[in-house]
N, C-alpha and C positions, 0 to 999 in steps of 0.2 A: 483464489487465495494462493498464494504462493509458498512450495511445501521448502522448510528451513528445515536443515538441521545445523545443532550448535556446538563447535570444539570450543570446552572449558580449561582455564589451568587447572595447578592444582587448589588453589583458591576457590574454584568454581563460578570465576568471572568468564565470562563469554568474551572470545578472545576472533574467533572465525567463522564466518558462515558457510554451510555448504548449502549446494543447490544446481535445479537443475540446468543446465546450459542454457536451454530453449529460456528460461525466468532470466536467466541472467540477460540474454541478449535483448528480450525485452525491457528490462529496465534498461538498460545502455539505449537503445531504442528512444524511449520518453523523455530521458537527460538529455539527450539530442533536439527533441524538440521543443523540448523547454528553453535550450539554449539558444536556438533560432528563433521562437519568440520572445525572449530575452534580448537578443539583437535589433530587431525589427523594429522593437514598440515604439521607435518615435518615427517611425516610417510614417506617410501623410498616408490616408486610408482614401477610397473611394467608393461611393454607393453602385447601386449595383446596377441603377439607369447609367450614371456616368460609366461604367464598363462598358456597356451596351452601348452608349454612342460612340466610345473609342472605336469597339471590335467595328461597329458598320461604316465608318468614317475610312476605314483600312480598306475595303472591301471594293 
């Protein structure tokens, strides 16, 4: 669980989060890969014998 804490105006609408580095860099981290498989998904996929005959085919 990630620990927030929350700067209000004077409203007392939630305006800014604080938190800690390490949390932040992991969510920056996730959006990252989310957005790499966001790019990817219409890449042609392959099972995982066909892998196995590329790699030994090289060999």
């Amino acid at each position: 669980m990630l620990e927030v804490k929350y700067i209000t105006n004077d409203k007392g609408e939630r305006t800014d989060v604080v938190m800690p580095l390490s949390d932040y860099i992991e969510i920056l981290e996730e959006i990252e890969d989310l957005r790499v498989i966001a790019e990817r998904s219409g890449e042609e996929l392959f099972t995982h014998s066909d892998v196995e005959k590329l790699l030994k085919s090289d060999e």
